[in-house]
N, C-alpha and C positions, 0 to 999 in steps of 0.2 A: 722429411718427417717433422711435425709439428710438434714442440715443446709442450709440455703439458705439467699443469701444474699437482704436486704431493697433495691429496688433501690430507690433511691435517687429521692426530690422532684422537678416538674418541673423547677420549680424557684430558684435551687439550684446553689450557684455560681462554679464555675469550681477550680478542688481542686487535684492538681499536687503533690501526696508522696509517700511515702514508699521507698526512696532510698537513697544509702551511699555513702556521696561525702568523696573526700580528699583533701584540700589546699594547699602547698606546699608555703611557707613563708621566704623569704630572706630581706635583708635589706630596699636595694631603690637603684633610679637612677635619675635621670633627663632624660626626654624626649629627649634630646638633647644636643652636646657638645656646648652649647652658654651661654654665661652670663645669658641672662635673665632665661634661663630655669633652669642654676644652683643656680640661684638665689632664683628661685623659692621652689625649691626643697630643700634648705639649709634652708630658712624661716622655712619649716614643720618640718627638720628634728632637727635642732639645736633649735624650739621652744617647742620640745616633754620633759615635766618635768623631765624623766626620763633619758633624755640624759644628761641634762644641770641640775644639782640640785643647781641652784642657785636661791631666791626669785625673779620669773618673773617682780619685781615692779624693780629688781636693774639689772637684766639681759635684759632685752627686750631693753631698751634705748640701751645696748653697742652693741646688738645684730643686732636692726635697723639703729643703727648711725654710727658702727663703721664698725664690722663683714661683715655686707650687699650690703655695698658700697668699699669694698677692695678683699675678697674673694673670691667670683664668678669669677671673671675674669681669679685670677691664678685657679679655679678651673677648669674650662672652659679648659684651656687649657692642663690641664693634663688629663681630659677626652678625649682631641680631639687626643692624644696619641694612647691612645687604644680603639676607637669608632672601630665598623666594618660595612661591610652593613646590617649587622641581628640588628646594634643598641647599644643601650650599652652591654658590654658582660655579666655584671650578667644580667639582663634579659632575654639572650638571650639563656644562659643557665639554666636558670630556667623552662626557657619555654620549653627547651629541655630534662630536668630532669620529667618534669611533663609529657610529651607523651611520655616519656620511661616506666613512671610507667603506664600509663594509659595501655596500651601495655601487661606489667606485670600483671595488676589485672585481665583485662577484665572487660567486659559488668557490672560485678554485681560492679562496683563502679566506680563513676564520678571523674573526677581527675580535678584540675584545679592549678593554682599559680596566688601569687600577691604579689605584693611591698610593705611594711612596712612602706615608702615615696614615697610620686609618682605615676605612674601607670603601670600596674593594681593596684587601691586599693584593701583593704582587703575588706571595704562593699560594693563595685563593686561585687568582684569576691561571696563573701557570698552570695549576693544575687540573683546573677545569679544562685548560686548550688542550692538554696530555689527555687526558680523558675522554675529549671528545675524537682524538686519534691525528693529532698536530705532533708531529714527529721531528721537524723544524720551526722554529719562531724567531720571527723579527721584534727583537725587544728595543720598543722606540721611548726613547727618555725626550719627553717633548721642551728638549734646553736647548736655543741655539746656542751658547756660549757656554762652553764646558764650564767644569767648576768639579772639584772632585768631591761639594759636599751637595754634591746635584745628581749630574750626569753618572758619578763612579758608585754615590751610595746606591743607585737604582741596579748596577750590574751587583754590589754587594750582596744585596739580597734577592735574587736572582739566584746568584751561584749561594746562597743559604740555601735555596730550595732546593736549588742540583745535588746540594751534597747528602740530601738525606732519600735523593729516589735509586732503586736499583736502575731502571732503566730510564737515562737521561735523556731528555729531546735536545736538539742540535740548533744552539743559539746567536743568534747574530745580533750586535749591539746597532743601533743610529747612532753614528757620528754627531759631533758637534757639527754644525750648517750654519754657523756665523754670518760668512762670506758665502752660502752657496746661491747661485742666479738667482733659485726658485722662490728660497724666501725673501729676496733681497725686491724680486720683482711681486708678490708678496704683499711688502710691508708699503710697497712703492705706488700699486695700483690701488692699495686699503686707505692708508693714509690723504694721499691724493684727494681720492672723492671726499674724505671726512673734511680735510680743510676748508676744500673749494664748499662744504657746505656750510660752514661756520657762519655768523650772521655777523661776523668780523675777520679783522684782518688781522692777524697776531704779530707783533713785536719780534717775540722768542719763541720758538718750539724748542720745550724742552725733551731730551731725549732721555729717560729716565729708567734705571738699570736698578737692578735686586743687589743692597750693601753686599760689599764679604771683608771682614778684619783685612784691615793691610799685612797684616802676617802672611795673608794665604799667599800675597803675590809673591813675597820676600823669600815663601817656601816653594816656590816655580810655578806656581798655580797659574794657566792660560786665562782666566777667565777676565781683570782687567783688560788683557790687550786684546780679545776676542771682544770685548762690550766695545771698546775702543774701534775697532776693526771697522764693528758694523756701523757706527753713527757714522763714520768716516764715509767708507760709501755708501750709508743711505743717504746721507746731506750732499753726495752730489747729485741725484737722484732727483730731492724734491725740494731742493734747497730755490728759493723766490724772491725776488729783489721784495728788500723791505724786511724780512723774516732773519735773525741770527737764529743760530742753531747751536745751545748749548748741553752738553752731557754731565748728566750727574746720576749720584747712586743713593738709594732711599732703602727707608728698614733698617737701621739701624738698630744696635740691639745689646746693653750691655758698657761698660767703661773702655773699653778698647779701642785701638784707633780703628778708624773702618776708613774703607777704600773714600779717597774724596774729588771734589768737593759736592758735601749733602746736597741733596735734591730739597728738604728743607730748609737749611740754610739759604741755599742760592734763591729761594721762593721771596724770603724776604729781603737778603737782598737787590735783587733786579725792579721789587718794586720801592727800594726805597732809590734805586737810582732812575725810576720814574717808569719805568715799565709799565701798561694799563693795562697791554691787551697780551695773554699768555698761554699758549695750548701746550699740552702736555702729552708725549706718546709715550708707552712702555715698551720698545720692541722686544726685552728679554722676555715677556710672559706670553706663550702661548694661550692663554685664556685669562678673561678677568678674575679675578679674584679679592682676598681681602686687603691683601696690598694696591690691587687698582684702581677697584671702587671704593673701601673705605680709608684709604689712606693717601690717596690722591683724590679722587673726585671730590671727597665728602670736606677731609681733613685737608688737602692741598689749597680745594678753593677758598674754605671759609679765613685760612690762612692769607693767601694772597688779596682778598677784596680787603682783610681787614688791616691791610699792610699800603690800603692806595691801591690797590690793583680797579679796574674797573670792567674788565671783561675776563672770562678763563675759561677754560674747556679739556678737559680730560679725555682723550680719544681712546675710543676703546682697542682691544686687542684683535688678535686676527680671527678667534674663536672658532667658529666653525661657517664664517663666512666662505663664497665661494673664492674669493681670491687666498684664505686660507688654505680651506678644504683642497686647492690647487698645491699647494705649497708641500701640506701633508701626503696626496698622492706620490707626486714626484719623489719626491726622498722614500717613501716606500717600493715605489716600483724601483727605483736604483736600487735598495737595499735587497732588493729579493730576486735581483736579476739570477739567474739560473735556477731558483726554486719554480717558479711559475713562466 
């Protein structure tokens, strides 16, 4: 006897599932390169507990009074830097990352992205995948090196959404992938071809990672020995007679000590101990942004040439190149192993 399935009663309300989405989760942007919008968008991001671990009772006054009414403006305009007509560039490649995979999986799974700050939100986009009847999701926070005011604040608000649906969909986080083959082979074949193209030979690559308060490590935070991890074995990798390979951390933000030694500081120094020729990779950023392009590219080189540098090169990130787009399947298809 063949099983047959109840149909369902008249009155039944309409009920949209069995399918497996996937998120694609980067930082944030602002809407737009104007004050107000960075304003707006600095509010959420620098009001997120996780960024800022200081008692909101002693932080929100400096943050309103002080912060809010000086920095939008210069931030504004180093956005308006590297704006394009697709919009801000992490966005833009986000959004390009996510229809590449979509492409890669096929039909049997929903792909979507959203902003960490800003928009797309994250319970924007969660809730559209629930809606379109994604009853499982792979929630990919595109950090290789953990960081709990990265990686943890994107499941934060995540489980903010879950808390306010009756009927929850079944969520699985992306690990941190520091160390894993994929992206390691990745940054190895990316990298690679960009040096051998360079119209020089560089001195130093530097390998250049997103600041965090030296607090965060003191408080057990993975994320120094994870940034650590990966220069480690990416320089054996592409490491080249003639090239040192030093690590530093940039963005800094604030009177506090941050993790060291700065990716600007070390800028000038290396070229006053005669450095000329300097390329620079980011492997913590999945996509360029306004830390890559305006704060390296722009701001790093006019720095270094005016310090005696004579050549530099800012290499971009994996974005949604094929040796990326390689990088982002694999760790999806692990993550989804028995879903699909």
């Amino acid at each position: 006897m063949t099983w047959q399935p109840q149909s369902l009663p008249a009155d039944h309300p309409p009920a949209n599932s069995g399918k497996v989405g996937v998120l694609l989760v980067n930082l944030g942007t602002p809407d737009a390169p104007d004050t107000k919008s960075v304003k707006r968008y600095l509010a959420e991001f620098l009001s997120d507990k996780r960024v800022v671990e200081i008692p909101q009772i002693a932080w929100q006054p400096i943050l309103r009074g002080i912060i809010l009414n000086t920095r939008p403006k210069k931030s504004a305009h180093a956005y308006q830097q590297v704006w394009s007509e697709d919009g801000s560039p992490l966005a833009a490649i986000t959004r390009r990352q996510a229809e590449a995979l979509q492409v890669r999986l096929g039909e049997q799974v929903l792909v979507d992205w959203a902003m960490r700050y800003g928009n797309p939100s994250i319970d924007n986009r969660l809730r559209a995948l629930k809606d379109a009847g994604c009853e499982r999701i792979l929630l990919a926070p595109l950090y290789p090196q953990y960081s709990g005011a990265t990686t943890a604040t994107v499941a934060d608000k995540a489980a903010d959404t879950l808390r306010d649906l009756r009927w929850q969909m079944t969520l699985r986080t992306l690990p941190p992938y520091h160390d894993h083959p994929a992206y390691l082979d990745a940054l190895e074949a990316d990298l690679t071809h960009q040096l051998d193209a360079l119209p020089f030979a560089p001195e130093v690559l530097m390998l250049s990672f997103h600041g965090m308060p030296q607090r965060t490590l003191e408080l057990g935070d993975p994320y120094h020995c994870h940034c650590h991890k990966t220069a480690r074995l990416l320089g054996e990798r592409i490491g080249r007679d003639g090239m040192r390979i030093v690590t530093t951390f940039q963005s800094r933000f604030g009177p506090a000590k941050w993790l060291e030694p700065a990716t600007d500081t070390t800028i000038d120094e290396l070229a006053a101990q005669g450095t000329k020729r300097l390329a620079v990779a980011m492997p913590g950023f999945s996509a360029d942004c306004l830390e890559t392009l305006e704060e390296i590219a722009i701001q790093g080189k006019e720095q270094f040439l005016d310090a005696g540098g004579s050549d530099f090169a800012a290499l971009t990130c994996l974005n949604d190149s094929a040796p990326g787009m390689d990088m982002v399947e694999a760790l999806a298809r692990q993550e989804l192993s028995g879903w699909i």
